[in-house]
DRENDRENMAR-837476 format. One record per residue (C-alpha): residue in one letter; y, z, x. Coordinates in pm, whole numbers, plus 50000, padded with zeros to 5 digits. Each point is the difference from the previous one (the first is absolute). Example, Ala and Ser with C-alpha at 12.3 -4.5 7.8 and 13.67 -1.06 7.14 Angstrom:
+----+-------+-------+-------+
| aa |     y |     z |     x |
+----+-------+-------+-------+
|  A | 49550 | 50780 | 51230 |
|  S | 50344 | 49934 | 50137 |
+----+-------+-------+-------+
//
This chain:
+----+-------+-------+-------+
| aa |     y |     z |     x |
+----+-------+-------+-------+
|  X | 50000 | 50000 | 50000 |
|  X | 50311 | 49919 | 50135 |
|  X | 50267 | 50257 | 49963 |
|  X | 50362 | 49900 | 49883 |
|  X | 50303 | 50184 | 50132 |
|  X | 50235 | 49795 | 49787 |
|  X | 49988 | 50200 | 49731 |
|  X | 50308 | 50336 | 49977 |
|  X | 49940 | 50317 | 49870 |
|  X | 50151 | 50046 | 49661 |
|  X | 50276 | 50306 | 49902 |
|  X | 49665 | 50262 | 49861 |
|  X | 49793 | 50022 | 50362 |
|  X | 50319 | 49974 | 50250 |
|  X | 50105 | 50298 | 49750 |
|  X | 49675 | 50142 | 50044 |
|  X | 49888 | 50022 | 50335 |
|  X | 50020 | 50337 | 50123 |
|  X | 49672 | 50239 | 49922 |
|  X | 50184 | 50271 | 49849 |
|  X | 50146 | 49750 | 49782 |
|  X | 49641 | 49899 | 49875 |
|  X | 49853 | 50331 | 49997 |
|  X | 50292 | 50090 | 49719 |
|  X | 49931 | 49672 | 49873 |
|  X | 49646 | 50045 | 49942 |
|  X | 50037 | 50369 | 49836 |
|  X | 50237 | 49880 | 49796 |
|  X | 49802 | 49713 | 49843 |
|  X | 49668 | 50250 | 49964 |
|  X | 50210 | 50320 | 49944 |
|  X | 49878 | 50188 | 50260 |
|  X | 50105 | 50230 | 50329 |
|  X | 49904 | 49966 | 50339 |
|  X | 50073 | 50136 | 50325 |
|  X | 50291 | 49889 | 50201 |
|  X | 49744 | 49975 | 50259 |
|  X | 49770 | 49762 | 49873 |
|  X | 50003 | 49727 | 50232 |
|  X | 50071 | 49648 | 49873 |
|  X | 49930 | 49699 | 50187 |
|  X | 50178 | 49639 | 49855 |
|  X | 49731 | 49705 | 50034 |
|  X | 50173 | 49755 | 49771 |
|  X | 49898 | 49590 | 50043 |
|  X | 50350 | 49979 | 50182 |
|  X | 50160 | 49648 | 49942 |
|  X | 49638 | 49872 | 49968 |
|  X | 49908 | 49734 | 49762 |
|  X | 49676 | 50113 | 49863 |
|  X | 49828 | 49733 | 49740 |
|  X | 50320 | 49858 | 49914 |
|  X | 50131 | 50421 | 49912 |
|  X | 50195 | 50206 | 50220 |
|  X | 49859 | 50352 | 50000 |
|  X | 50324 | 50250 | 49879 |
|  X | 49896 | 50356 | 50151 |
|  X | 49718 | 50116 | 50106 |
|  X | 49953 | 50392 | 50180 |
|  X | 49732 | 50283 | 50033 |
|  X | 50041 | 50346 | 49944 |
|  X | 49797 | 50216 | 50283 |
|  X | 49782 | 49714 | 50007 |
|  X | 49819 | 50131 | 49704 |
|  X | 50177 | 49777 | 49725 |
|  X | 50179 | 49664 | 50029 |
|  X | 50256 | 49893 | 49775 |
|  X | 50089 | 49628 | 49902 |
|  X | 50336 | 49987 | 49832 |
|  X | 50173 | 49664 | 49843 |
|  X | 50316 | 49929 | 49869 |
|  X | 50072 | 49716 | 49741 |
|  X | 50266 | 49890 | 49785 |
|  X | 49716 | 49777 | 49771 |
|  X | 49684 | 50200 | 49915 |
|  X | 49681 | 49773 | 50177 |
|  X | 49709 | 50008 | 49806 |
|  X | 49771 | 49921 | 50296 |
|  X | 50157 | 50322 | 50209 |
|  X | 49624 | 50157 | 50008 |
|  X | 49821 | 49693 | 50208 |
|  X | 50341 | 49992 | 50202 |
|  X | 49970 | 50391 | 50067 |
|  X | 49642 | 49916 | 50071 |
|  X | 50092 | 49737 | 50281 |
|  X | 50233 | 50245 | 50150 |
|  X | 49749 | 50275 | 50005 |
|  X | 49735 | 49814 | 50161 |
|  X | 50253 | 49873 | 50250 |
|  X | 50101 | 50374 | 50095 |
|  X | 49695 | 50118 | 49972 |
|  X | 49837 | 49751 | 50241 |
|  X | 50231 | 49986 | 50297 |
|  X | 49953 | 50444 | 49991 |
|  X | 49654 | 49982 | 49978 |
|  X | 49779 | 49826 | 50354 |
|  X | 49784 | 49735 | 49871 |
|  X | 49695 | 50186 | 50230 |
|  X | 50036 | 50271 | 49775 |
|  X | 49855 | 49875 | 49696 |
|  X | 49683 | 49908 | 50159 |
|  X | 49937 | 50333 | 50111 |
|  X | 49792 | 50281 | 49813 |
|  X | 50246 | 50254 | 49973 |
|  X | 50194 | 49994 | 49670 |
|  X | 50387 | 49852 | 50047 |
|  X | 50308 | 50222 | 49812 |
|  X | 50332 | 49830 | 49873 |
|  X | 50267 | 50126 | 49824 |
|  X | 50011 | 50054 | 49634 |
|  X | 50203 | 49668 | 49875 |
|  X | 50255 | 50080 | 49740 |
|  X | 50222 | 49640 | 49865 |
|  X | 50344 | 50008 | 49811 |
|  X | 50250 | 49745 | 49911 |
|  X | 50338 | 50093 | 49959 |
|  X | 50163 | 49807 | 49726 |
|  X | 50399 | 49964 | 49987 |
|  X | 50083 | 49654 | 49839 |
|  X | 50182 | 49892 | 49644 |
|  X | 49700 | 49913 | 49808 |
|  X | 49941 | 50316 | 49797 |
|  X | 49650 | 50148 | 50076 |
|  X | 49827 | 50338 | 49933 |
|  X | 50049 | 50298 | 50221 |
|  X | 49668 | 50015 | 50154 |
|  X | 49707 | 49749 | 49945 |
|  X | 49699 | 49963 | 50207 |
|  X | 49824 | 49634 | 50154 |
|  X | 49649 | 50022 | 50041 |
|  X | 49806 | 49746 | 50198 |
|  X | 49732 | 49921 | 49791 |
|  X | 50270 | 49837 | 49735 |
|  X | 49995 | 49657 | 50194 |
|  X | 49615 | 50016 | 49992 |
|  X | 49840 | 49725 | 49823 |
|  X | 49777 | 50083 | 49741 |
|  X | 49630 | 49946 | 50118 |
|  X | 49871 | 50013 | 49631 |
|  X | 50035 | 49618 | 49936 |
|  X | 49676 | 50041 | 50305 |
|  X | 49769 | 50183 | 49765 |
|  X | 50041 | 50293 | 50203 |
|  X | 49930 | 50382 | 49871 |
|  X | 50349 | 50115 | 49978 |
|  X | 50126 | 50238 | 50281 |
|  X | 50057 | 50372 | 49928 |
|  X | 50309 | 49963 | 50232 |
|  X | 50120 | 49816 | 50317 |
|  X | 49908 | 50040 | 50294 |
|  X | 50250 | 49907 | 50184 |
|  X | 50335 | 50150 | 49830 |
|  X | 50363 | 50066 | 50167 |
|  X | 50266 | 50173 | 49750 |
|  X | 50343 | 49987 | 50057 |
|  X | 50319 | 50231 | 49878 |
|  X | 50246 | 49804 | 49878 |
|  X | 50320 | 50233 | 49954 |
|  X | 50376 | 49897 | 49870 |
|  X | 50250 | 50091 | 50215 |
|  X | 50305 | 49848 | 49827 |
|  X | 50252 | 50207 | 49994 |
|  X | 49996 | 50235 | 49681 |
|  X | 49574 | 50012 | 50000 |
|  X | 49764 | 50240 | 50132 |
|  X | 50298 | 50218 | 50103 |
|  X | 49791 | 50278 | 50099 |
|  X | 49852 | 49799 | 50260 |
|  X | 50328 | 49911 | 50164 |
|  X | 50144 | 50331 | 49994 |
|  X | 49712 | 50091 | 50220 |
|  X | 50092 | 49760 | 50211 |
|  X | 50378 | 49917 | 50080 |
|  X | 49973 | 49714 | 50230 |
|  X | 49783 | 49815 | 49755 |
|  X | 50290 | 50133 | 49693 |
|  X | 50295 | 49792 | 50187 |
|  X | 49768 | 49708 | 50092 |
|  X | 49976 | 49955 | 49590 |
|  X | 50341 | 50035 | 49932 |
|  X | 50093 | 49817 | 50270 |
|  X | 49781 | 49702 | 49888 |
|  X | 50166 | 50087 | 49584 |
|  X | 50343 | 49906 | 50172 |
|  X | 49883 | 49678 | 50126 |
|  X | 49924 | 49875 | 49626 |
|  X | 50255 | 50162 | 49833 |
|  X | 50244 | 49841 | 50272 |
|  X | 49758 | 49666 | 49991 |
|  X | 50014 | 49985 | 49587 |
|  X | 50393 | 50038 | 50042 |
|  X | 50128 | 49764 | 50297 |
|  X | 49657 | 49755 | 49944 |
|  X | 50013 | 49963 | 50403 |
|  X | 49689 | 50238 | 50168 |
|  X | 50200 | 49936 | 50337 |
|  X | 50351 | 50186 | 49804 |
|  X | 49762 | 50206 | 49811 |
|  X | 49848 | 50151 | 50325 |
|  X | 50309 | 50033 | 50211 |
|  X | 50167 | 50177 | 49675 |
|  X | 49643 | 50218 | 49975 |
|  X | 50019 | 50093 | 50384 |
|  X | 50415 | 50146 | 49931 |
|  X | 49895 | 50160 | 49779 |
|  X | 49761 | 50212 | 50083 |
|  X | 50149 | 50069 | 50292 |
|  X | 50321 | 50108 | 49870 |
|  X | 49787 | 50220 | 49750 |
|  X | 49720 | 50175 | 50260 |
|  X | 49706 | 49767 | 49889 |
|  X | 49822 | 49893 | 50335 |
|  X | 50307 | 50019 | 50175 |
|  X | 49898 | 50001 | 50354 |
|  X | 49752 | 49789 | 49946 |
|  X | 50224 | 49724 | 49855 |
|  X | 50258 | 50092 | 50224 |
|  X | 49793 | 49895 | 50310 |
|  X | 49779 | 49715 | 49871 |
|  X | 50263 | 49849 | 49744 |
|  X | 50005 | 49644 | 50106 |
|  X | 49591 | 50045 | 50056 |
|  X | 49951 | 50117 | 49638 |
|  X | 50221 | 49709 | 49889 |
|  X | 49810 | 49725 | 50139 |
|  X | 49657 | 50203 | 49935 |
|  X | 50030 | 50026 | 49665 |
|  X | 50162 | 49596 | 49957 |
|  X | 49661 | 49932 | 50150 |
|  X | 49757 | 50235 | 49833 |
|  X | 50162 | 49934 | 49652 |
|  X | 50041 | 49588 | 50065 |
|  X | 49645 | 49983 | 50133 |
|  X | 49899 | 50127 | 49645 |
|  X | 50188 | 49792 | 49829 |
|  X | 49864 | 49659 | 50160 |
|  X | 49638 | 50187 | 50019 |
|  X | 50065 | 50039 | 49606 |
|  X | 50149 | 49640 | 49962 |
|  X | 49683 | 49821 | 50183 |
|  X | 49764 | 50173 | 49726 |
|  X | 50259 | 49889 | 49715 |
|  X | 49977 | 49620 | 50129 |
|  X | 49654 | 50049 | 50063 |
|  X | 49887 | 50089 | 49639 |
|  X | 50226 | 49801 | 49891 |
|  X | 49810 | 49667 | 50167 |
|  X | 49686 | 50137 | 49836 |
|  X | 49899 | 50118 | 50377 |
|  X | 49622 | 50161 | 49968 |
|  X | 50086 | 50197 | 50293 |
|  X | 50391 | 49975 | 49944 |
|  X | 50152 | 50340 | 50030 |
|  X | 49739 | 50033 | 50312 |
|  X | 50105 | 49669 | 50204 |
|  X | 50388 | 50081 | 49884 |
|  X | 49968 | 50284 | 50184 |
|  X | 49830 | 49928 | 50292 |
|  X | 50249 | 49709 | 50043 |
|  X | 50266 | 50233 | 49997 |
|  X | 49833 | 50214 | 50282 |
|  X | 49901 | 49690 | 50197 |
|  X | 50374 | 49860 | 50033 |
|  X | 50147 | 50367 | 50066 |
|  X | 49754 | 50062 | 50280 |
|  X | 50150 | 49640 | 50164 |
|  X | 50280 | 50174 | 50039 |
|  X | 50198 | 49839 | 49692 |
|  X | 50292 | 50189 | 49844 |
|  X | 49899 | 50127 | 49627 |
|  X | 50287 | 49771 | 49864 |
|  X | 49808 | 49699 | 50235 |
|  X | 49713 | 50107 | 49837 |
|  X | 50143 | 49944 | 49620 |
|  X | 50160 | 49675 | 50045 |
|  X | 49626 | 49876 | 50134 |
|  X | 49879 | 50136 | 49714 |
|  X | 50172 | 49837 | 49780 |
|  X | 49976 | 49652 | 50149 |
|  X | 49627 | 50056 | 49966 |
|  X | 50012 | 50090 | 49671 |
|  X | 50201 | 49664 | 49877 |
|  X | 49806 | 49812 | 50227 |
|  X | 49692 | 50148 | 49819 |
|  X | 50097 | 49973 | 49641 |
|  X | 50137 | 49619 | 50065 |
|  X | 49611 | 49914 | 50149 |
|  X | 49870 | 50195 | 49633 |
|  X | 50272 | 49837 | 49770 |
|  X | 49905 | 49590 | 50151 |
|  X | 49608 | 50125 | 49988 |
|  X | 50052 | 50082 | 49664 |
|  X | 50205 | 49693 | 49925 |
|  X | 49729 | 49793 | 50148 |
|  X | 50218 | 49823 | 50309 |
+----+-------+-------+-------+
//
């Protein structure tokens, strides 16, 4: 697999890379205490495109539980095979290869999943993905029908939009100003209809009202173009599968996206990426409207 370093952090890990950060982080999100001194060790997929994903966080606590955190603005569906990829991934560059042939038994850390949910589509507070949801069902086989999987990964999906599961982010105030932080970028983006504005606007503000402030105050211009390129990447990720169902694609939303990957990871500018996009898509649609013409 080759690795690709053109890929930037986004605004939620650069926020949260320190361990004490993601101890208080973790607590927060199960509700529960631990010692200062617990040691946490970080061992995120840094700026490494992994099946066409980038891995968000990734940490273990005393090396007796690892932790797989992501943040999205659009709830994915597919988030347990994804969390599955990165797991396997972690899990096999900690663990020698020797060591699974040998007879004594092999420990990991207890895997715990969570996506952290702060985008304008409304959505519960918590929900949970479970792996065995994108199984296909064996039954049109013949088959006995399973008691239960055997393979399953489950997944805690929590809302942190500002104004939800409050007593979550008053356990944790880091993870409190990242939400209202991201609340001023849309209330800013619904008003002046430019993200760019809406982000510079979303940055002086908070900073003139104690939200993040020395974070934005160093990494301003860095947040700026991190979020232009996180948020933009979405959008032409989320335009490909539009054209894509729209040509009647089998695979469309798939192939839009991987598209989208493929072009960024040439080194393209998102707005690059759009405008090819688009010329594919009317080249696309004028091939489908003289086939169905008959010319």
């Amino acid at each position: 697999m080759q690795e690709n370093k053109k890929f930037k952090n986004n605004v939620f890990t650069t926020l949260f890379d320190n361990p004490d950060l993601l101890r208080e982080l973790y607590c927060a999100l199960e509700g529960v205490s631990l010692p200062q001194d617990v040691p946490v060790s970080i061992n995120t997929l840094e700026n490494v495109l992994y099946m066409d994903y980038i891995n968000d966080i990734s940490f273990e606590i005393d090396g007796k539980l690892i932790v797989l955190i992501e943040h999205q603005s659009t709830i994915n569906p597919n988030m347990a095979l994804r969390f599955l990829l990165y797991i396997t991934r972690i899990l096999e560059k900690r663990i020698k290869s020797e060591t699974l042939y040998s007879k004594q038994q092999v420990s990991i850390p207890w895997p715990e999943f969570f996506v952290l949910y702060n985008g304008l589509e409304p959505f519960a507070d918590n929900a949970t993905l479970k792996l065995s949801e994108l199984f296909l069902n064996p039954k049109t086989l013949n088959l006995p029908e399973k008691s239960h999987p055997l393979l399953e990964l489950e997944v805690k999906v929590i809302n942190i939009t500002e104004g939800r599961n409050q007593a979550i982010l008053n356990r944790c105030k880091k993870l409190a100003e990242y939400s209202a932080f991201i609340a001023k970028i849309h209330a800013f983006w619904i008003e002046q209809e430019n993200l760019k504005e809406a982000v510079k606007s979303a940055i002086k503000y908070c900073s003139k009202h104690d939200i993040l402030k020395e974070y934005l105050e160093i990494h301003g211009s860095e947040i700026l173009n991190m979020i232009l390129e996180e948020w933009n990447t979405e959008d032409a990720i989320a335009y490909a599968r539009k054209e894509g169902r729209e040509m009647g694609l089998e695979e469309g939303c798939k192939k839009g996206h991987k598209e989208v990957i493929d072009l960024l990871s040439q080194g393209l500018s998102v707005e690059d990426v759009k405008l090819r996009l688009m010329q594919s898509s009317d080249n696309n649609k004028s091939r489908l409207r003289k086939s169905l013409s008959g010319s």
